[in-house]
C-alpha positions as CSV (number, residue, x, y, z in Angstrom):
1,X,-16.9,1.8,10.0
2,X,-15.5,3.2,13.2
3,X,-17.7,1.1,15.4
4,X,-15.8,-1.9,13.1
5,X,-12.7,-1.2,13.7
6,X,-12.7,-0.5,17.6
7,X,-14.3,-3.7,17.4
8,X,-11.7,-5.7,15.2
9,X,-8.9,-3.7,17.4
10,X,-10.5,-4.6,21.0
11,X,-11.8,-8.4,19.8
12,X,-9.6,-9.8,16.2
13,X,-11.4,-9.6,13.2
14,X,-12.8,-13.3,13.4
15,X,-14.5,-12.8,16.9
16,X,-16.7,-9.9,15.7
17,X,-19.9,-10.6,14.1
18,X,-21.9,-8.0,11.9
19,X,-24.3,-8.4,14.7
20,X,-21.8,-7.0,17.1
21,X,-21.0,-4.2,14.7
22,X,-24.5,-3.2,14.3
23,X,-25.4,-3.2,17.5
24,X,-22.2,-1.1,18.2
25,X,-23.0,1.6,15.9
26,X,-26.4,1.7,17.1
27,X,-27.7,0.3,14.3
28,X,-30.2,-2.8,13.0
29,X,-28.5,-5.7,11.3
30,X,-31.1,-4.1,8.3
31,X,-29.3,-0.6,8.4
32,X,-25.7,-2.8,8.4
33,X,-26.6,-4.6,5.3
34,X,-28.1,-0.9,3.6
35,X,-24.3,-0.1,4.1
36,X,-22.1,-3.5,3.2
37,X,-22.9,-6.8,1.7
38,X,-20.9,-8.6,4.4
39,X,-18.1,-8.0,7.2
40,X,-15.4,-8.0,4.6
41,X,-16.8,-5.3,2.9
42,X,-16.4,-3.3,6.1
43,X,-12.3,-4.6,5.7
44,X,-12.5,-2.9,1.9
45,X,-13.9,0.0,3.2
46,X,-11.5,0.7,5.8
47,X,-8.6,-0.1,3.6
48,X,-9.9,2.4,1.0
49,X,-9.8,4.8,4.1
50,X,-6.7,4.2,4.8
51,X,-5.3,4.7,1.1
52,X,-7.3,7.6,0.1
53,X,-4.8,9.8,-0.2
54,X,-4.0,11.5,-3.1
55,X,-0.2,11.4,-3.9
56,X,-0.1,15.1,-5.8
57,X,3.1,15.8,-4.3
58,X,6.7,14.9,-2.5
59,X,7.7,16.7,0.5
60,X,5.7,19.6,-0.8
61,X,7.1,19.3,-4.5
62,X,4.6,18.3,-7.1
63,X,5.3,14.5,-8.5
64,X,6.6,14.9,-11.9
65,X,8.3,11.6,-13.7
66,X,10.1,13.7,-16.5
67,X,12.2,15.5,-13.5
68,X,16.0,15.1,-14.5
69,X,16.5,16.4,-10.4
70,X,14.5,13.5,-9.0
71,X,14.4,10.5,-11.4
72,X,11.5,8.1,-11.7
73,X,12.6,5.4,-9.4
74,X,13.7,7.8,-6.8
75,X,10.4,8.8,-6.8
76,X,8.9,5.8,-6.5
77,X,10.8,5.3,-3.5
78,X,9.3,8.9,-2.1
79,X,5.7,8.0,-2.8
80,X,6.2,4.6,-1.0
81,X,7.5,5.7,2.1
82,X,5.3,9.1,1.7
83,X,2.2,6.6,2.0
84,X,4.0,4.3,4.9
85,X,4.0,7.8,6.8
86,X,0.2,8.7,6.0
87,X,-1.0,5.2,7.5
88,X,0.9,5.7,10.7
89,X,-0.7,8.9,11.1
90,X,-3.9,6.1,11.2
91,X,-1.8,3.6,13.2
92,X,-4.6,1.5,14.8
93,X,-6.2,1.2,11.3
94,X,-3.1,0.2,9.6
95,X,-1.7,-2.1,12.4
96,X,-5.3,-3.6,12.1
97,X,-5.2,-4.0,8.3
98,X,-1.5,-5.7,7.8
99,X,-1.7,-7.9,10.7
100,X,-4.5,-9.7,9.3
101,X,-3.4,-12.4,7.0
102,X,-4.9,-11.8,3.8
103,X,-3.6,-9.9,0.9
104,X,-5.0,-6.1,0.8
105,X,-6.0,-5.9,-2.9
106,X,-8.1,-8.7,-2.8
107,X,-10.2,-6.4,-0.2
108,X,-10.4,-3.3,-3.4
109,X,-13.8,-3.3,-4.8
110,X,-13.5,-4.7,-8.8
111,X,-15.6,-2.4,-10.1
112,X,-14.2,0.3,-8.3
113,X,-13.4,3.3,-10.6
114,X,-10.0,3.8,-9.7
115,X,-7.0,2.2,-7.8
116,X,-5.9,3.9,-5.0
117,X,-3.7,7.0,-5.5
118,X,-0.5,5.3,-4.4
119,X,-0.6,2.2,-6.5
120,X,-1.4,4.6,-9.4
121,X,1.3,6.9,-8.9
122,X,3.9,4.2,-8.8
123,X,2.2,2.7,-12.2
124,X,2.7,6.1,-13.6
125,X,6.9,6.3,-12.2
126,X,7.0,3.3,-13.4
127,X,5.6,3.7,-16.8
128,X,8.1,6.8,-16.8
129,X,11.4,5.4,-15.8
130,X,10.3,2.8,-18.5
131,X,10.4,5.5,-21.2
132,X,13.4,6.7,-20.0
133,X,15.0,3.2,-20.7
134,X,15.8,2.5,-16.9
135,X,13.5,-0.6,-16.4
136,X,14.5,-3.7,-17.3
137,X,12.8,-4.8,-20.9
138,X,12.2,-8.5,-19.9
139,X,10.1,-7.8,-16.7
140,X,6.2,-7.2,-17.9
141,X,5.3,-3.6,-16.6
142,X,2.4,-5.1,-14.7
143,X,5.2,-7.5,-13.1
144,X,6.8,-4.4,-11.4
145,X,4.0,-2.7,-10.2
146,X,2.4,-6.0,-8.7
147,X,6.6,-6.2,-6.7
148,X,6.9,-2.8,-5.6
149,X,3.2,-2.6,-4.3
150,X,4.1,-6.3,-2.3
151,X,7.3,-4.2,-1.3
152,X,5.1,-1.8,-0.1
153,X,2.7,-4.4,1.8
154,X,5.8,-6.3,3.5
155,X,6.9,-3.4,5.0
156,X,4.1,-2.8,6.9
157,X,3.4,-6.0,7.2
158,X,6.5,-6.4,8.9
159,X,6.3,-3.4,11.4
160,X,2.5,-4.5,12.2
161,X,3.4,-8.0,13.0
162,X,6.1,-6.4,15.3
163,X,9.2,-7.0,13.7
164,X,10.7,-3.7,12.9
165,X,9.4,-0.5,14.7
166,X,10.5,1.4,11.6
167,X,7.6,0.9,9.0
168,X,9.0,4.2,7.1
169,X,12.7,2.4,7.0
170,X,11.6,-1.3,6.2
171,X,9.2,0.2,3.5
172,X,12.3,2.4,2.2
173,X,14.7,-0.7,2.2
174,X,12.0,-3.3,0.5
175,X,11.0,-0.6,-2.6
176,X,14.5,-0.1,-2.8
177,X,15.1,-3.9,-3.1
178,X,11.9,-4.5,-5.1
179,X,13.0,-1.2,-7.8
180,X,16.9,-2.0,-7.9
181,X,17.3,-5.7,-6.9
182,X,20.0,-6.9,-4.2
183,X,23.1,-7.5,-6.4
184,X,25.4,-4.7,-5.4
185,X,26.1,-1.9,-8.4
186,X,29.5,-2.9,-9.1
187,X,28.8,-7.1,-9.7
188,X,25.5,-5.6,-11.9
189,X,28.3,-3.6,-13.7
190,X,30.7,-6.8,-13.7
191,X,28.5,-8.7,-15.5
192,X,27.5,-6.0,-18.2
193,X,31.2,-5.8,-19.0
194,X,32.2,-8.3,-21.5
């Protein structure tokens, strides 16, 4: 995987071969194909990498979504730009990863036996704030966790493709868009008042 992705940095992802990556590694094209199925699975792999870590805790306080002190959603928000923080601590891997035009879940094994810790956590929040009767009851569960995770993905999208050098900001601002919506407090209010 690390011969890959010097590779896919130096070259783009389309001018590599598996040849290329085998022979990089030091390896047959048999030994490759021991390993992955195809080049893509080599993309899964390394986007596993770069998710695998467990979200246990928030600024060294464990997560807990019955906190009155730090509410579900503000949470979510925590965990989001807790993970944008962990890939630029890998920023060749992620600037590799969301500049490629594709979207990342579709490189997650199916038969994998578990989502990656972030996209569970925020399922979990979200389930929380849910019970706590702060999520909208019209808007599918699944629905929110598919918008904050695309949140998530745009914002480091957006500082991989160069246009913010803030991942950790634009990832803040988009979960905050994705969790509250963009109609300011007092017109949401407005329109509650009869």
């Amino acid at each position: 995987m690390n011969s890959a992705l010097e590779l896919f940095a130096e070259r783009g992802y389309d001018a590599v071969r598996v040849e290329d990556v085998a022979r990089a590694a030091g390896v047959s094209r048999a030994t490759f194909y021991n390993h992955f199925s195809e080049r893509d699975e080599v993309l899964g792999a390394l986007f596993e990498r770069l998710l695998a870590v467990n979200v246990l805790a928030i600024n060294g306080k464990e997560l807990d979504p019955a906190s009155d002190e730090v509410p579900p959603l503000e949470q979510i928000e925590q965990v989001a730009t807790g993970a944008a923080r962990r890939m630029l601590s890998r920023q060749r891997l992620a600037r590799l990863l969301y500049s490629l035009p594709m979207r990342h879940e579709s490189l997650l094994k199916p038969d994998a036996p578990s989502t990656p810790a972030v996209f569970r956590t925020i399922h979990h929040l979200l389930e929380a704030a849910a019970e706590r009767g702060e999520l909208r009851t019209d808007v599918p569960l699944d629905l929110m966790c598919i918008h904050v995770h695309n949140a998530l993905e745009a914002g480091m999208r957006g500082w991989a493709e160069g246009r913010t050098d803030d991942a950790v900001g634009r990832v803040k601002t988009l979960v905050e868009l994705a969790v509250y919506g963009v109609a300011a407090q007092q017109t949401v209010e407005a329109q509650e008042t009869p």
